[in-house]
C-alpha positions as CSV (number, residue, x, y, z in Angstrom):
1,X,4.5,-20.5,-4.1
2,X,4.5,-22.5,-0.9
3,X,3.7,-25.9,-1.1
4,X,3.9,-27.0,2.5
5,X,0.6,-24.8,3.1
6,X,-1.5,-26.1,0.0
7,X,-3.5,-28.5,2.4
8,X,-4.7,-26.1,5.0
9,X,-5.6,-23.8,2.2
10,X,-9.8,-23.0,1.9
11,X,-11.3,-21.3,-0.5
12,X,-12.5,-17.8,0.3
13,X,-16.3,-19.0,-1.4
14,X,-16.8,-22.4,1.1
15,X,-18.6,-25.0,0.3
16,X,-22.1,-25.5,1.7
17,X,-21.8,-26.2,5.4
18,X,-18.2,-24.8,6.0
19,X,-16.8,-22.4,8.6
20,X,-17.4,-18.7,7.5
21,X,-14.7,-16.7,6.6
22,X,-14.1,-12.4,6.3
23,X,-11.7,-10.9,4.0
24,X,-10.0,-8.0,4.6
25,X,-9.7,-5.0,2.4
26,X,-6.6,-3.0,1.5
27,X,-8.3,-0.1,-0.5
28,X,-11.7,2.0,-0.3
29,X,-14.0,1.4,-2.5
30,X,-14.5,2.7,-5.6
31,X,-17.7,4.9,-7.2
32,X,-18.5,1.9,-8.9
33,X,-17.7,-0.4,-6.2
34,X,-20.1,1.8,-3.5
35,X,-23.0,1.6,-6.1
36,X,-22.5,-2.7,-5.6
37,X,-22.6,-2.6,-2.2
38,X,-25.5,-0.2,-2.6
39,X,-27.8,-2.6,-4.7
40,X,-26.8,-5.3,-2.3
41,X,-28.6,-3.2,0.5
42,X,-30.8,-2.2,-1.4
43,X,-32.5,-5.8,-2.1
44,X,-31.7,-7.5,1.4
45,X,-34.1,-4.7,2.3
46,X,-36.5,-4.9,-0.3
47,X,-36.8,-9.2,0.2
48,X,-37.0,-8.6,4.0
49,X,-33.9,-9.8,5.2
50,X,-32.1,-9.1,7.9
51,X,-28.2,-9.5,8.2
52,X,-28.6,-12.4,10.3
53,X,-30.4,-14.0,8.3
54,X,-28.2,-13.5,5.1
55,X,-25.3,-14.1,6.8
56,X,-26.8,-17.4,8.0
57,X,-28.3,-18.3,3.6
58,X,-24.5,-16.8,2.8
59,X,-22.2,-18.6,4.9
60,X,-20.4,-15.2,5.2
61,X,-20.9,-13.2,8.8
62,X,-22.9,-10.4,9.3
63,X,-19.7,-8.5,10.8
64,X,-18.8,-9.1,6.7
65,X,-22.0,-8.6,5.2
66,X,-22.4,-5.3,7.3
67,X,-19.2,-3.6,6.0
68,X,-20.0,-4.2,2.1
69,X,-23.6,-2.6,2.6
70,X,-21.9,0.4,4.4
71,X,-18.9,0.8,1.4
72,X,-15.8,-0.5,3.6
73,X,-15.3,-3.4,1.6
74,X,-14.8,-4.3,-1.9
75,X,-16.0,-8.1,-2.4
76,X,-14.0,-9.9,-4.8
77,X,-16.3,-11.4,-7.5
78,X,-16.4,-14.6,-5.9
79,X,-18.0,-14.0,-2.9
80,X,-20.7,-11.8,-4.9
81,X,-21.5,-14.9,-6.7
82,X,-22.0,-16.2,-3.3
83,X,-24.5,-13.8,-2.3
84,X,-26.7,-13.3,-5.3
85,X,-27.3,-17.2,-5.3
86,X,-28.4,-17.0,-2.0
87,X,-30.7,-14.5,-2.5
88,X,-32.4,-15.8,-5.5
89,X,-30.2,-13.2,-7.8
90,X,-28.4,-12.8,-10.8
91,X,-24.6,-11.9,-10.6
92,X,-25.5,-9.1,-13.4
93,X,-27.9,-7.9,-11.1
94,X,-25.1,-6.0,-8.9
95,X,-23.6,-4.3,-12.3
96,X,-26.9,-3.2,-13.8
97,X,-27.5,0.8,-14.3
98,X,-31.2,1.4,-14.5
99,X,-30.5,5.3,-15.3
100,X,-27.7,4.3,-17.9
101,X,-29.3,4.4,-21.4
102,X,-29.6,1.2,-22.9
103,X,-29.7,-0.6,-19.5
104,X,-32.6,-3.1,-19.0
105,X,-34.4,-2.9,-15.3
106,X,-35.9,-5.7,-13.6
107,X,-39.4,-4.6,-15.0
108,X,-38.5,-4.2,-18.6
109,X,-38.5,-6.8,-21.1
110,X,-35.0,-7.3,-21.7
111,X,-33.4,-6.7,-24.9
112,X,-31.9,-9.4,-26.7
113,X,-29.2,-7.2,-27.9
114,X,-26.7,-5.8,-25.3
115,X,-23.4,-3.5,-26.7
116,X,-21.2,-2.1,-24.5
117,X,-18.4,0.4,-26.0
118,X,-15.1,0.5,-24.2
119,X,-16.1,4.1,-22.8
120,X,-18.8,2.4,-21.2
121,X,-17.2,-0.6,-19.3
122,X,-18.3,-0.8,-15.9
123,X,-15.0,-1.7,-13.4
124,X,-16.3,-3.7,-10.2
125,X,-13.4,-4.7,-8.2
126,X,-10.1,-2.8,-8.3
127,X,-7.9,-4.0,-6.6
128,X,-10.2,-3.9,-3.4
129,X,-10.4,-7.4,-2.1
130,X,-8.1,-9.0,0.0
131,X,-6.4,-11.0,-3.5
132,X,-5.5,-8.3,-5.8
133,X,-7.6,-8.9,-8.6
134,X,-9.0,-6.2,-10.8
135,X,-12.5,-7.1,-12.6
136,X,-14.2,-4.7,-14.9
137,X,-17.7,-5.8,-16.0
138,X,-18.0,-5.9,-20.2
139,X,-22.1,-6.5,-20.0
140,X,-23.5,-5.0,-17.5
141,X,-26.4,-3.8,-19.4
142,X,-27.8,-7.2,-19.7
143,X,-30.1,-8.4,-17.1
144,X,-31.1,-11.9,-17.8
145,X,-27.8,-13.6,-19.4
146,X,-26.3,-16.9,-18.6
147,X,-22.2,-15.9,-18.7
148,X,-21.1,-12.5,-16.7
149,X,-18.2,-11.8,-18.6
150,X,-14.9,-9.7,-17.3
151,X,-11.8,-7.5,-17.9
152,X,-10.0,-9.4,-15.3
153,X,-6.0,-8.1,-14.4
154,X,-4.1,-10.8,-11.8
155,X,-1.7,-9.5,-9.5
156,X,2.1,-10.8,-9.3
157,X,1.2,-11.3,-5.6
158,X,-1.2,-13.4,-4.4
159,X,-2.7,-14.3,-0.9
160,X,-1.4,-17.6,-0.6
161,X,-3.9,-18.7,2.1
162,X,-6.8,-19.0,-0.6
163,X,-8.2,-21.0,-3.4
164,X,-11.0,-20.0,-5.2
165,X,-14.1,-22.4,-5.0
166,X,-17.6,-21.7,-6.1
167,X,-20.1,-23.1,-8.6
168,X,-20.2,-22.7,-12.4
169,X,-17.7,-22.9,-15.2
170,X,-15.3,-20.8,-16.1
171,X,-13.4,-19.8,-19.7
172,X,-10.5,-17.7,-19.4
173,X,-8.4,-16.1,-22.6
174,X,-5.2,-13.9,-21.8
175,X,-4.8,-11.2,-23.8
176,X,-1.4,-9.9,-22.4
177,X,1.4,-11.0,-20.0
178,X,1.9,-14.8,-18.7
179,X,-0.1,-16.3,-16.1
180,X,0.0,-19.3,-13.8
181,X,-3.0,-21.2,-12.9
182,X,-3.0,-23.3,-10.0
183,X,-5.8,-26.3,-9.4
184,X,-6.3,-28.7,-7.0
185,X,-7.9,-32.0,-8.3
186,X,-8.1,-35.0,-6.5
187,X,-5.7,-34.0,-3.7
188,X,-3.3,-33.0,-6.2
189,X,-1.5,-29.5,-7.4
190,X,-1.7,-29.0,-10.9
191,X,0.1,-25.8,-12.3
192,X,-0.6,-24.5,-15.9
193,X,1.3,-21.4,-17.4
194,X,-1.2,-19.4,-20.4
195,X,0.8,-17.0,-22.2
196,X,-0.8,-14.3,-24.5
197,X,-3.2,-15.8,-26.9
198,X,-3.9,-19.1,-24.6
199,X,-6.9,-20.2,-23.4
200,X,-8.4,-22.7,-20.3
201,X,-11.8,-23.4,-19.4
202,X,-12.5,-25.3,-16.2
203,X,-15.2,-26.0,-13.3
204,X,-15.2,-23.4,-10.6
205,X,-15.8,-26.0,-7.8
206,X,-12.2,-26.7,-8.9
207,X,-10.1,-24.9,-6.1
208,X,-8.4,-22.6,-8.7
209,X,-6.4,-19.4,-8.8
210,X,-3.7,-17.9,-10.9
211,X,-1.1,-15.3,-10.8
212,X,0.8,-12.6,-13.5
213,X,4.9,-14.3,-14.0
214,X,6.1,-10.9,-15.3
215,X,4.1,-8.0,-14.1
216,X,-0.2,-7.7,-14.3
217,X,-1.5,-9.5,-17.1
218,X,-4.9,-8.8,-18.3
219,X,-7.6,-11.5,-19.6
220,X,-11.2,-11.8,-20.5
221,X,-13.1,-14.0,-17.9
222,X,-16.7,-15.7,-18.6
223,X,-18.4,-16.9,-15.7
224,X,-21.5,-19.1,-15.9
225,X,-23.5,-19.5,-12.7
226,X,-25.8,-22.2,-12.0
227,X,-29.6,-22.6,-13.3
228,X,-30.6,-22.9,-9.8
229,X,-29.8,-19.3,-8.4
230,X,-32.2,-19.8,-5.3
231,X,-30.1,-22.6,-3.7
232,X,-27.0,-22.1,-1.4
């Protein structure tokens, strides 16, 4: 990886207040990844929102916003995150299937019990973003939930332009292949290697992002989003 360019790097989630960036996509969208950007029409429209004034509760532009709604871009999960914070949402919210038995709508009380069979799993992003990364959603079922946790493959290549910044928490376990992590704390570059069977947990407002070593490498990935969903 390139060193020299780790201090102009930005994250492709800014923080609160920071230029706002597009990513470009590679790939169409899948099924699955048309029925996201579906639901994400779907309640702009229904809270009254135009793009304009997502884009401005977002930080992303409505040139960006625009092409999700209409299926030309696959958002990584990142900048979903993003979105259903500033629109009051849960991540889960964008995964839900309210004609998939077993699925709990917004209306329903929701179920305390939530199984998902490995027929069932609900992929979200493949490969569609600008960074590689494949995510397949393991609970999409569950409406209200505190973790959103993922089948997540990483890419032997990487954009080397971005870190990954957002709030939350994150716990990562790699079930196959090696993977390096990359963090920057206090101005620093801190590189971990997880082989199969290894672990990390870490704050997402850590500028993260990680890499397969020897081919893709698969891992499950628990996200945990903020109390506060309304803010931006």
């Amino acid at each position: 990886m390139a060193a020299k360019s780790l201090e102009r790097h930005r994250s492709p989630l800014q923080s609160e207040g920071a230029p706002r960036q597009d990513h470009d996509s590679t790939s169409s969208p899948s099924e699955d990844e048309e029925a996201v950007c579906q639901r994400l029409r779907h309640a702009r429209i229904e809270q009254g929102l135009t793009l304009e004034a997502l884009a401005e509760q977002s930080g992303f532009t409505k040139g960006y916003l625009s092409k999700i709604e209409n299926g030309k871009k696959a958002p990584p999960i990142a900048s979903l995150a993003r979105i259903a914070r500033a629109m009051g949402l849960e991540l889960s919210y964008f995964f839900l299937d309210p004609e998939q038995p077993g699925s709990a709508s917004n209306d329903d009380v929701d179920s305390p019990v939530s199984v998902v069979h490995h027929w069932e799993r609900k992929p979200v992003v493949r490969g569609g973003s600008a960074y590689g990364y494949d995510y397949v959603s393991l609970a999409h079922k569950k409406h209200a939930k505190y973790m959103d946790p993922f089948m997540f493959t990483f890419p032997s290549e990487i954009n080397l332009d971005y870190f990954f910044e957002h709030p939350g928490e994150e716990f990562v376990f790699l079930l196959s292949g090696k993977v390096e992590f990359e963090f920057k704390v206090r101005g620093k570059l801190l590189r971990y290697e997880l082989e199969a069977g290894d672990s990390l947990y870490f704050e997402s407002s850590t500028p993260h992002r990680g890499r397969a070593l020897e081919g893709d490498a698969q891992a499950i990935v628990v996200v945990t989003e903020p109390t506060s969903v309304g803010s931006v």
